[in-house]
N, CA, C and O atoms as a printed pandas DataFrame, in Angstrom:
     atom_number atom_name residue_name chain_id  residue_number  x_coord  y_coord  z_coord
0              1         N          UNK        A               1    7.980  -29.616   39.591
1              2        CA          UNK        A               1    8.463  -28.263   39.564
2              3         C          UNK        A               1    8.817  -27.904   38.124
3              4         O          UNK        A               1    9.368  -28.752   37.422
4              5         N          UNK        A               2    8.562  -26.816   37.694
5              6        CA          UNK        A               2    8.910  -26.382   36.040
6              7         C          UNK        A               2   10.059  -24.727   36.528
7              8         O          UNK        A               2    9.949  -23.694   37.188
8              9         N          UNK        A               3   11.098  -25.455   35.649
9             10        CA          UNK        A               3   12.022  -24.495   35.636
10            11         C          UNK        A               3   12.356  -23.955   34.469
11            12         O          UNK        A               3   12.266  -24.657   33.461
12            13         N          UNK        A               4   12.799  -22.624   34.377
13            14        CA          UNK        A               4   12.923  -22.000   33.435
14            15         C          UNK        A               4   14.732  -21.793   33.353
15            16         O          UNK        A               4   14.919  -20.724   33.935
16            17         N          UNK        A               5   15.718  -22.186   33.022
17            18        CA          UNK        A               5   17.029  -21.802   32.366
18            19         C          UNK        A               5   17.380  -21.063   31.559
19            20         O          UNK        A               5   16.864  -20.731   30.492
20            21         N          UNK        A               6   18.398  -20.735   32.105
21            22        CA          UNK        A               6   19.314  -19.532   31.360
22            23         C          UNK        A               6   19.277  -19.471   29.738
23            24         O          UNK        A               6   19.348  -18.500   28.984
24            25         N          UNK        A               7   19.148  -20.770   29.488
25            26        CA          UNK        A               7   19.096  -21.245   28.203
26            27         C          UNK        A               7   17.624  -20.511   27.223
27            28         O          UNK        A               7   17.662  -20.218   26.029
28            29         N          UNK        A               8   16.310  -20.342   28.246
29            30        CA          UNK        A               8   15.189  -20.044   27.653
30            31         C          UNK        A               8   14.536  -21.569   27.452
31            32         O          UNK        A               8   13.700  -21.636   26.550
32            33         N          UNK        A               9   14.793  -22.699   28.121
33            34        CA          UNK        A               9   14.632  -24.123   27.717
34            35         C          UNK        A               9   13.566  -24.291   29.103
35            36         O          UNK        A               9   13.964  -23.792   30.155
36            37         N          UNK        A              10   11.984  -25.120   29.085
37            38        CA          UNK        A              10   11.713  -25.696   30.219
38            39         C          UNK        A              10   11.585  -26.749   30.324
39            40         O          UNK        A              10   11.167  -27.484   29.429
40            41         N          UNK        A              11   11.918  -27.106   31.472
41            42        CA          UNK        A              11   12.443  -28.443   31.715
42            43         C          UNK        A              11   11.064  -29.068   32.572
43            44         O          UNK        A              11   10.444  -28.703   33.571
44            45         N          UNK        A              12   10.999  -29.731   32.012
45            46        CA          UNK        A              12    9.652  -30.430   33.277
46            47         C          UNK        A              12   10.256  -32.164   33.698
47            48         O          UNK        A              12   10.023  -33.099   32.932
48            49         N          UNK        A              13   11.058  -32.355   35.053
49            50        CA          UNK        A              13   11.293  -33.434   35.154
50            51         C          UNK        A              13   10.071  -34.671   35.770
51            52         O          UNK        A              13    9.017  -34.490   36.380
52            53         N          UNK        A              14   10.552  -35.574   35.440
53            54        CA          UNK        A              14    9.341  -36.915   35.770
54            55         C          UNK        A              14    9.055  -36.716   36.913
55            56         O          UNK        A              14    9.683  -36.858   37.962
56            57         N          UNK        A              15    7.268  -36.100   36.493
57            58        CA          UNK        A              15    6.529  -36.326   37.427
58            59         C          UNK        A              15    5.279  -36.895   37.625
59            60         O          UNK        A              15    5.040  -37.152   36.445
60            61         N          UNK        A              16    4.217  -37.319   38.280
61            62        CA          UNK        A              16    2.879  -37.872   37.868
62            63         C          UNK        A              16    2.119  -36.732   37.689
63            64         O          UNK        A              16    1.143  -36.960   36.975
64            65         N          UNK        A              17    2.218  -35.367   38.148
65            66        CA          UNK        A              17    1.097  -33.913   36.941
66            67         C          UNK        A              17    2.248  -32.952   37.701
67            68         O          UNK        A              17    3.209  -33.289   38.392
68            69         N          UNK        A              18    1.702  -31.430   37.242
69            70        CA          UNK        A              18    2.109  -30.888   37.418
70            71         C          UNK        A              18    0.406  -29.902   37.815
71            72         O          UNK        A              18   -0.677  -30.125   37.274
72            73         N          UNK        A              19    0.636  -29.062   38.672
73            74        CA          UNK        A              19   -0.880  -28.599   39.026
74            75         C          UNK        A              19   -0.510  -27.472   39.798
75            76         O          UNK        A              19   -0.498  -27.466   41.029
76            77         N          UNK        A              20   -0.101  -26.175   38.807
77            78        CA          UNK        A              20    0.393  -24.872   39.584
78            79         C          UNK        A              20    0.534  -24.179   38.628
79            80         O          UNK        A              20    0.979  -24.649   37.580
80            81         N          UNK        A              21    0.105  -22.581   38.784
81            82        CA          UNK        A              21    1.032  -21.469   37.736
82            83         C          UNK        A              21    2.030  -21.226   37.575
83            84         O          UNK        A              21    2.600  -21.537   38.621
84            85         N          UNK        A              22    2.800  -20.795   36.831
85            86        CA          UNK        A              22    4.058  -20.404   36.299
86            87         C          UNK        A              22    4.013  -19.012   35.214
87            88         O          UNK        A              22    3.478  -18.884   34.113
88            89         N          UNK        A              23    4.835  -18.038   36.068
89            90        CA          UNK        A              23    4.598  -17.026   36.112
90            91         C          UNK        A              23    6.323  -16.288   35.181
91            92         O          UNK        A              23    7.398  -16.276   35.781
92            93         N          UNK        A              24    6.181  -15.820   33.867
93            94        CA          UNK        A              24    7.466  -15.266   34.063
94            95         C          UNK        A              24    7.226  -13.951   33.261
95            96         O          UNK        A              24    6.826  -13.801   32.107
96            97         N          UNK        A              25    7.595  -13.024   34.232
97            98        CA          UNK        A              25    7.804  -11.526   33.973
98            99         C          UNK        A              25    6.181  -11.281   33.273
99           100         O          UNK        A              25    5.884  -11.391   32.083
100          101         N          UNK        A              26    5.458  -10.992   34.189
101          102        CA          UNK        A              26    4.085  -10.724   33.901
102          103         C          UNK        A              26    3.937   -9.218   33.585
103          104         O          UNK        A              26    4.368   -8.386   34.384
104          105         N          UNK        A              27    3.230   -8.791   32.230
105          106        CA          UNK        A              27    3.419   -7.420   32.233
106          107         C          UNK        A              27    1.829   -6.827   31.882
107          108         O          UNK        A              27    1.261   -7.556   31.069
108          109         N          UNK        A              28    1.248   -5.994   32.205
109          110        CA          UNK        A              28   -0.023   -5.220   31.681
110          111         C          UNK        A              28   -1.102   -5.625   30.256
111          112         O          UNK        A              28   -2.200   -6.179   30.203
112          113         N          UNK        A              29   -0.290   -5.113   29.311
113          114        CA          UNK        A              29   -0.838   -5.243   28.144
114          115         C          UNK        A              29   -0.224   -6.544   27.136
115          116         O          UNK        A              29    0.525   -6.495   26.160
116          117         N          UNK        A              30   -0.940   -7.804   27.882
117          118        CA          UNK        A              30   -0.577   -8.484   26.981
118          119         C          UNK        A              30   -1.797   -9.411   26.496
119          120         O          UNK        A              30   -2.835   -9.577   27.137
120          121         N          UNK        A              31   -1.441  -10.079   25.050
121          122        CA          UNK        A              31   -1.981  -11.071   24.239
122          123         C          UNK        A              31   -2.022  -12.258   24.956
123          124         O          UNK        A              31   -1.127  -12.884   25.523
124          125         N          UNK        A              32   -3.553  -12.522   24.804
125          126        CA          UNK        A              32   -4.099  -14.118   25.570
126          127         C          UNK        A              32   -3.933  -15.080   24.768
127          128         O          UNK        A              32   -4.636  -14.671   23.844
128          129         N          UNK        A              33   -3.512  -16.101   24.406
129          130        CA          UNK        A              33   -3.371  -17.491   23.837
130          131         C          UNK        A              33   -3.942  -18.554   24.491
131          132         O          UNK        A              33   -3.159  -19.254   25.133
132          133         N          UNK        A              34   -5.071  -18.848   24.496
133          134        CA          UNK        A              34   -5.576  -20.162   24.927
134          135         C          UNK        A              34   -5.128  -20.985   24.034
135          136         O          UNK        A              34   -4.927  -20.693   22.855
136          137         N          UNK        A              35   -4.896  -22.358   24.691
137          138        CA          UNK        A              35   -4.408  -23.381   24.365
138          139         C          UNK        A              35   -5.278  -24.022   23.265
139          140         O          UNK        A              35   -4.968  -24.509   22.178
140          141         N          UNK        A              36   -6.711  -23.839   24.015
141          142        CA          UNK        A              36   -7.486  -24.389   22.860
142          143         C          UNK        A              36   -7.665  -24.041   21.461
143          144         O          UNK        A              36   -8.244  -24.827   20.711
144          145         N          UNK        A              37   -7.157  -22.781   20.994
145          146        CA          UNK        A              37   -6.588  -22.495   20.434
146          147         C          UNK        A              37   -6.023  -23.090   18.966
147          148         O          UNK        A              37   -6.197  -22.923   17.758
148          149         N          UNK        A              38   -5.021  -24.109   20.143
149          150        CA          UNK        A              38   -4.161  -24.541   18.870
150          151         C          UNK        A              38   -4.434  -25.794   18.725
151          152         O          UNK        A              38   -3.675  -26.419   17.984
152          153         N          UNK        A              39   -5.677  -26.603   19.427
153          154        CA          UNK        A              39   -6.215  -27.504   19.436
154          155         C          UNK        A              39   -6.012  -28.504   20.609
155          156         O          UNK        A              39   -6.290  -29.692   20.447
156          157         N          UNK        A              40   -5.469  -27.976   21.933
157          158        CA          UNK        A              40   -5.415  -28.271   22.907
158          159         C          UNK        A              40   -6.749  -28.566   23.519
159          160         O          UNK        A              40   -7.571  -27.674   23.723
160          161         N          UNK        A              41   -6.991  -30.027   23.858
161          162        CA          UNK        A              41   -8.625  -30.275   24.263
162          163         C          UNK        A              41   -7.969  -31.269   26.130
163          164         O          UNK        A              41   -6.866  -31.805   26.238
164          165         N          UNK        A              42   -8.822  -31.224   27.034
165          166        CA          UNK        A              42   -8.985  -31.732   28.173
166          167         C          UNK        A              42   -9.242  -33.454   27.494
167          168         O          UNK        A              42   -9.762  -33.952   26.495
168          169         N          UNK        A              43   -8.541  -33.914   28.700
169          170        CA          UNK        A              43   -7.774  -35.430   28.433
170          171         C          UNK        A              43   -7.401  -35.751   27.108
171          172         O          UNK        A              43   -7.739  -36.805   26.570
172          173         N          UNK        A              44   -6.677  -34.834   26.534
173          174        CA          UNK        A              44   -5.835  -35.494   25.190
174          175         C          UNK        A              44   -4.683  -34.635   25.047
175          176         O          UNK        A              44   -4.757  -33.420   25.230
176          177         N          UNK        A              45   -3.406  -35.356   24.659
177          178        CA          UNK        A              45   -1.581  -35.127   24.652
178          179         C          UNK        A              45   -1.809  -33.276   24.156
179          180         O          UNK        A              45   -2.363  -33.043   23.081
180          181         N          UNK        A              46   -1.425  -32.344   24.866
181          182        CA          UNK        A              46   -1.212  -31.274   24.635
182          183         C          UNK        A              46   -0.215  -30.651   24.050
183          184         O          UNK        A              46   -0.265  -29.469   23.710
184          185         N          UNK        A              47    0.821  -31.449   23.880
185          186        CA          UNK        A              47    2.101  -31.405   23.603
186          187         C          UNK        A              47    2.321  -30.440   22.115
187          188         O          UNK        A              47    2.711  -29.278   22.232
188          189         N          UNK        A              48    2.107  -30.882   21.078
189          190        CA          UNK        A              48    2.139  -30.073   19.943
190          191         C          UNK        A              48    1.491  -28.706   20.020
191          192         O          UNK        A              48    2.152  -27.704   19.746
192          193         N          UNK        A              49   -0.086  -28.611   20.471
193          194        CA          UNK        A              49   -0.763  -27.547   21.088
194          195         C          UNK        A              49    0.631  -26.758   21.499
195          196         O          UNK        A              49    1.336  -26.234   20.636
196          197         N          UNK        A              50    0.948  -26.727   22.873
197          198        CA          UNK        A              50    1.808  -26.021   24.002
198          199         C          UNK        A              50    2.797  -25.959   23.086
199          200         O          UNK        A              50    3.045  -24.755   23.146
200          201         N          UNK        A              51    3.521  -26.388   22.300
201          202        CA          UNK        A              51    4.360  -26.065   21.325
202          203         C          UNK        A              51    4.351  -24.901   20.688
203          204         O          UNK        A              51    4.858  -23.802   20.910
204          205         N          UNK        A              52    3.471  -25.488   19.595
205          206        CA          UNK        A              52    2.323  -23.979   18.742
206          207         C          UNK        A              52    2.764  -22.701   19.626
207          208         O          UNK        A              52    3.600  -21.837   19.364
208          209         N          UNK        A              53    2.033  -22.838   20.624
209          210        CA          UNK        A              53    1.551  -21.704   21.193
210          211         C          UNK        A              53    3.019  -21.072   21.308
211          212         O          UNK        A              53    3.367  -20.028   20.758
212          213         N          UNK        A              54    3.674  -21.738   21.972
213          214        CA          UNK        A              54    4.932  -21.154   22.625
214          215         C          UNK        A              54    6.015  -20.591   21.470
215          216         O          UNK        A              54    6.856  -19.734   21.744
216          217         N          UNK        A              55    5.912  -21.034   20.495
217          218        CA          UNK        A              55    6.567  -20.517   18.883
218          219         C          UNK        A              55    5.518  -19.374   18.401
219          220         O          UNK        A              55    5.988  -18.556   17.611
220          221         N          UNK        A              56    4.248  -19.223   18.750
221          222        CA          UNK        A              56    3.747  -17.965   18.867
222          223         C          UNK        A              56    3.905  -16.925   19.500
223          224         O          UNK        A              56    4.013  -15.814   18.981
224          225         N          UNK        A              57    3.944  -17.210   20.916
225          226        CA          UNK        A              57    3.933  -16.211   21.851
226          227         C          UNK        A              57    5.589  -15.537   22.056
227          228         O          UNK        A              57    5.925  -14.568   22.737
228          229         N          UNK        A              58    6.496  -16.508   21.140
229          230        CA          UNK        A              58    8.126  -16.429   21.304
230          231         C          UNK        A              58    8.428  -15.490   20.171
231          232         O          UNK        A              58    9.473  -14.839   20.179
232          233         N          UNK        A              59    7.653  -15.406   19.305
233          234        CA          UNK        A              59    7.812  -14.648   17.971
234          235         C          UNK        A              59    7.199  -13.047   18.265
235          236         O          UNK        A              59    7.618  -12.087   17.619
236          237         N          UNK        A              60    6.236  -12.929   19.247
237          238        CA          UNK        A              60    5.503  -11.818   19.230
238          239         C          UNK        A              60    6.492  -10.653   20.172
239          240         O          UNK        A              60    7.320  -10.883   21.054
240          241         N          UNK        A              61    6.049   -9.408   19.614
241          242        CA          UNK        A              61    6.758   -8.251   19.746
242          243         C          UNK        A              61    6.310   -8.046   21.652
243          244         O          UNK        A              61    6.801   -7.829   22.760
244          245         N          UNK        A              62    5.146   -8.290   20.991
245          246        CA          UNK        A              62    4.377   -7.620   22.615
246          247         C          UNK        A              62    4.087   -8.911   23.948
247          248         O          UNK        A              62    4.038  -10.089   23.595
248          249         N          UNK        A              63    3.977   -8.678   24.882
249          250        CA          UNK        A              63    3.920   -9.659   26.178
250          251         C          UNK        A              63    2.933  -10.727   25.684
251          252         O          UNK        A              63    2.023  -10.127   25.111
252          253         N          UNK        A              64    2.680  -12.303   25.655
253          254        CA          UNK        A              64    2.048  -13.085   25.798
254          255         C          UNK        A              64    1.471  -13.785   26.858
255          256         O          UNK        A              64    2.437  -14.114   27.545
256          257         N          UNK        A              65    0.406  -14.223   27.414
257          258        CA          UNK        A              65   -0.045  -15.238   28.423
258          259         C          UNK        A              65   -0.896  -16.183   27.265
259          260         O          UNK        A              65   -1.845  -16.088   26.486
260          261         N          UNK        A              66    0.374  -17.381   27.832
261          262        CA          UNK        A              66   -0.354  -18.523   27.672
262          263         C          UNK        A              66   -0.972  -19.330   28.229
263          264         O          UNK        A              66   -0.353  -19.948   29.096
264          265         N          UNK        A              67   -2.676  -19.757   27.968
265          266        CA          UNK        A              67   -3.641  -20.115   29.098
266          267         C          UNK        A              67   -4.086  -22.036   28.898
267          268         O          UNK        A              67   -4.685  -22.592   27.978
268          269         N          UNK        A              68   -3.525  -22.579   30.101
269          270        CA          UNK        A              68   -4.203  -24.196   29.796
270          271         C          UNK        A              68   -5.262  -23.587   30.602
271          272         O          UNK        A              68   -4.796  -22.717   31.336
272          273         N          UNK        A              69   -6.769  -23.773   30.742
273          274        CA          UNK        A              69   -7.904  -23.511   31.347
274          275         C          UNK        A              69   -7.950  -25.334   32.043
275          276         O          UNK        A              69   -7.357  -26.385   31.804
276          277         N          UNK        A              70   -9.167  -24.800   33.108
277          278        CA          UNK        A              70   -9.015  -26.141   33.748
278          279         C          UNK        A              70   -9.269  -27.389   33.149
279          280         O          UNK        A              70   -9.516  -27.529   31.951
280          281         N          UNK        A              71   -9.205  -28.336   34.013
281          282        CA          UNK        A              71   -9.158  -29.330   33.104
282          283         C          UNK        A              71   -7.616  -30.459   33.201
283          284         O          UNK        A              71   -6.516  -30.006   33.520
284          285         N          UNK        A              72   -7.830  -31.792   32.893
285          286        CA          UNK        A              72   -6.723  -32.418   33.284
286          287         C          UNK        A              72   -6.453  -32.497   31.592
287          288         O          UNK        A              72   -7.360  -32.479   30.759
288          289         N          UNK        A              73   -5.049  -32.584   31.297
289          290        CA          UNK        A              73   -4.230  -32.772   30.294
290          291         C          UNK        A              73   -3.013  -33.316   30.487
291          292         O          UNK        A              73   -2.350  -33.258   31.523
292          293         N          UNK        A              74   -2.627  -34.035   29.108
293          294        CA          UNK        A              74   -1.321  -34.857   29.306
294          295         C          UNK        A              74   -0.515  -34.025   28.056
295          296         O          UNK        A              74   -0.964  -33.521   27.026
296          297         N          UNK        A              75    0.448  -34.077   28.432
297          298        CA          UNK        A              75    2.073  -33.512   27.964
298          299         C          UNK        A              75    3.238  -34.516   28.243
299          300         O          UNK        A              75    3.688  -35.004   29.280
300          301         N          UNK        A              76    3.600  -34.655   26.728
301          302        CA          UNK        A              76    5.102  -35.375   26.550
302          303         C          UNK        A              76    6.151  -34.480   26.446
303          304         O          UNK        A              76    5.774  -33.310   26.512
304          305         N          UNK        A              77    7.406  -34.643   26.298
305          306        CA          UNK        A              77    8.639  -33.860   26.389
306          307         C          UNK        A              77    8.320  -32.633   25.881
307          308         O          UNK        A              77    7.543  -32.713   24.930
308          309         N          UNK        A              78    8.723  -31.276   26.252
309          310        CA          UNK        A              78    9.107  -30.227   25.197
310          311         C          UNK        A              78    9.973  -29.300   25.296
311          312         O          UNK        A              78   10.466  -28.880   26.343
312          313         N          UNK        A              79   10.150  -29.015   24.421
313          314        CA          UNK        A              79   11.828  -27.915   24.514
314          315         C          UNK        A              79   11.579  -26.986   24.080
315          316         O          UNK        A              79   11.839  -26.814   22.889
316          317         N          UNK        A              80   10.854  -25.779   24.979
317          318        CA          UNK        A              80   10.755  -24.722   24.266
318          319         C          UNK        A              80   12.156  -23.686   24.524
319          320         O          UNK        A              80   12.894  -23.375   25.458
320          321         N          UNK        A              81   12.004  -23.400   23.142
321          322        CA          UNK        A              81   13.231  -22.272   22.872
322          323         C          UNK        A              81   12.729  -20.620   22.745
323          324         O          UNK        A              81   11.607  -20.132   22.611
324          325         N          UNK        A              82   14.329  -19.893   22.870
325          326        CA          UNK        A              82   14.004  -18.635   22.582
326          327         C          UNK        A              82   15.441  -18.456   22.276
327          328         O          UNK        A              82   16.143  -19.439   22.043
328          329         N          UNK        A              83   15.928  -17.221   22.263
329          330        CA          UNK        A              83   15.243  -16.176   22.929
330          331         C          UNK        A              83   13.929  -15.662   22.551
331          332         O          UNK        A              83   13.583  -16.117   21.461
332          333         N          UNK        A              84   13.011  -14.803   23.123
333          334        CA          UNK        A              84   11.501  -15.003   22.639
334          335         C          UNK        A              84   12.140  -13.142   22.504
335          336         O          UNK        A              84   13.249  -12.739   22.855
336          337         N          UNK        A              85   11.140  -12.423   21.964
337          338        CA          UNK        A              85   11.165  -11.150   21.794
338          339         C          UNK        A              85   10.539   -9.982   22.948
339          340         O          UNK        A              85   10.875   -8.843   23.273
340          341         N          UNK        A              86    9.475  -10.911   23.351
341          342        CA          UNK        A              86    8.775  -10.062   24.401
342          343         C          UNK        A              86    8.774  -11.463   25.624
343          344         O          UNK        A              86    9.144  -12.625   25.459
344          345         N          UNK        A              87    8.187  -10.764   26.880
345          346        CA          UNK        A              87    7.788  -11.513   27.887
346          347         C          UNK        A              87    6.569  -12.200   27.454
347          348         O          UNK        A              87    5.634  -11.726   26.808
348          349         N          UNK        A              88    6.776  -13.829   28.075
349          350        CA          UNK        A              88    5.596  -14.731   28.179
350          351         C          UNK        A              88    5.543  -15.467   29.507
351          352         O          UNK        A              88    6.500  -16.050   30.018
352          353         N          UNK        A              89    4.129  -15.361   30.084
353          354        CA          UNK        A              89    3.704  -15.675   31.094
354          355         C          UNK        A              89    2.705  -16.736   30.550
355          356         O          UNK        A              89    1.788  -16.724   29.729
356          357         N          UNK        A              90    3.472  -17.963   31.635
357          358        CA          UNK        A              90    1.975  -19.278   31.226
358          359         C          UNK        A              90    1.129  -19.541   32.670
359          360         O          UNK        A              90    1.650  -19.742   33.768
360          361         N          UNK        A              91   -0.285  -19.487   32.375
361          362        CA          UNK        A              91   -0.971  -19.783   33.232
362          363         C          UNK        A              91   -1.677  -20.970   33.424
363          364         O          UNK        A              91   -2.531  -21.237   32.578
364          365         N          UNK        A              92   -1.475  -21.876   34.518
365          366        CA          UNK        A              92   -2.018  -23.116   34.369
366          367         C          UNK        A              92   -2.967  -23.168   35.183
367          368         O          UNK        A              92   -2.836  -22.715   36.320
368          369         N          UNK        A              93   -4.231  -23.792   34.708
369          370        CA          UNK        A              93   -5.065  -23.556   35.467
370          371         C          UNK        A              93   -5.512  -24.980   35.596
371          372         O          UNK        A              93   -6.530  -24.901   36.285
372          373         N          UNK        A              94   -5.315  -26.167   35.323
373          374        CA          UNK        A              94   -5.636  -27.248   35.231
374          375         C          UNK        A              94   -4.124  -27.987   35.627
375          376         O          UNK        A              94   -3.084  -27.454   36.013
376          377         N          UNK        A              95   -4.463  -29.534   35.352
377          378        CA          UNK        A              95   -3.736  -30.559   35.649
378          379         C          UNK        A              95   -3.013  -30.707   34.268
379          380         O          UNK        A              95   -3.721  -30.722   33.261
380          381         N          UNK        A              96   -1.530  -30.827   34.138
381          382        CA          UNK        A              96   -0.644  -31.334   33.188
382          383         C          UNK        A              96   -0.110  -32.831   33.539
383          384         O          UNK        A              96    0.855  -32.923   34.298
384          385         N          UNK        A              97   -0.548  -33.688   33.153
385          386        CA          UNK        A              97    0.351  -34.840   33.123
386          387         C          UNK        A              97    1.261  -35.411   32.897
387          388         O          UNK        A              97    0.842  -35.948   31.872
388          389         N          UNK        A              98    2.236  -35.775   33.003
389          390        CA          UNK        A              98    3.706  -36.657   32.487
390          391         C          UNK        A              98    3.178  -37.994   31.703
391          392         O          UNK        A              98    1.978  -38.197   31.522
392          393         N          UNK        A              99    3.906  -38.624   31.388
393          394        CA          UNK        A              99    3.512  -39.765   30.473
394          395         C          UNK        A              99    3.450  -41.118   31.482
395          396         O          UNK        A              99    4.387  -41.230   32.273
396          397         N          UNK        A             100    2.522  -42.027   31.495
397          398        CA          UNK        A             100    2.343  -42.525   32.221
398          399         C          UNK        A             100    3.584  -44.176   32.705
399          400         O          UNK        A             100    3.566  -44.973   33.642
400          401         N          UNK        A             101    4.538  -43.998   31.413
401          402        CA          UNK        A             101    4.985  -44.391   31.347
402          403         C          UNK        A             101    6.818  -43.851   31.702
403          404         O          UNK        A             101    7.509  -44.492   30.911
404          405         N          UNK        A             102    7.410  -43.254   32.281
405          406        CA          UNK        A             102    8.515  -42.856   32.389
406          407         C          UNK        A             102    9.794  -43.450   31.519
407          408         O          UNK        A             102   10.838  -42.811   31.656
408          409         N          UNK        A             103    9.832  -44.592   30.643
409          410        CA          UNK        A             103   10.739  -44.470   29.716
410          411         C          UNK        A             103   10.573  -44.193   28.579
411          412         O          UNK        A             103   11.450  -44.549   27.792
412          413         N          UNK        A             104    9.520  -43.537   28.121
413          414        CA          UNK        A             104    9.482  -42.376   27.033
414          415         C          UNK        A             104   10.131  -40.928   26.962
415          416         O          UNK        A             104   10.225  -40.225   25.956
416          417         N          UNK        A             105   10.616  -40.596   28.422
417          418        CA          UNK        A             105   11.428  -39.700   28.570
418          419         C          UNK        A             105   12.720  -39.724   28.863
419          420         O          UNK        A             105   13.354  -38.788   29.350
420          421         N          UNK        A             106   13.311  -41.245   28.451
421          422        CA          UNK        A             106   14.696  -41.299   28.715
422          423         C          UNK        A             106   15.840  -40.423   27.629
423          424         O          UNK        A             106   16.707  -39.576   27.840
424          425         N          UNK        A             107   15.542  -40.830   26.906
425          426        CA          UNK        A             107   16.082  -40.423   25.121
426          427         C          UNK        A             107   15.592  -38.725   25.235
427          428         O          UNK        A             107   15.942  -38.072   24.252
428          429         N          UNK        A             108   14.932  -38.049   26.164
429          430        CA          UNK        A             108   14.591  -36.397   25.551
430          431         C          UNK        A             108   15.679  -35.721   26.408
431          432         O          UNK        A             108   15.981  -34.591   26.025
432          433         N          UNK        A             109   16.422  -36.257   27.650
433          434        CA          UNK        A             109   17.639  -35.197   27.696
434          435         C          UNK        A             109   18.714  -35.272   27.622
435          436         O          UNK        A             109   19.411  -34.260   27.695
């Protein structure tokens, strides 16, 4: 499950993927960000990618969707912050992975 807090922080707790959209405050006219993009490629750590993006789409005036396209991908911890300026909506269209190892995420909360 990916939750979004009061904080503007998402939290993704240990799981083996994550394989669903996540939707926040979807609005008309907004800017597409594919992942690939920021060098986000299918079966390799997305993590910095989804970063990028999200310090992009957090800076922009106008609504963002950020797009993983299908495809399985792995993701380590991340803390995205805001407050962001406009609404961003992420669309997942593929598989996100957790680390296959679960004590790499002891030390991130």
């Amino acid at each position: 499950m990916l939750k979004l807090g009061h904080t503007n922080r998402l939290s993704i707790p240990n799981a083996d993927f994550i394989n669903s959209a996540m939707l926040i405050k979807p609005t008309i006219n907004t800017q597409v960000l594919q992942i690939s993009r920021f060098g986000g490629k299918p079966n390799l750590d997305i993590t910095k990618a989804f970063i990028s993006a999200w310090t992009q789409a957090c800076a922009s005036t106008t609504a963002v969707k950020i797009v993983i396209p299908a495809g399985t991908y792995n993701m380590g911890v991340i803390d995205l912050k805001g407050p962001c300026k406009a609404p961003i909506e992420i669309k997942v269209d593929g598989t996100i992975k957790a680390p296959a190892n679960p004590d790499v995420l002891k030390n991130a909360y």
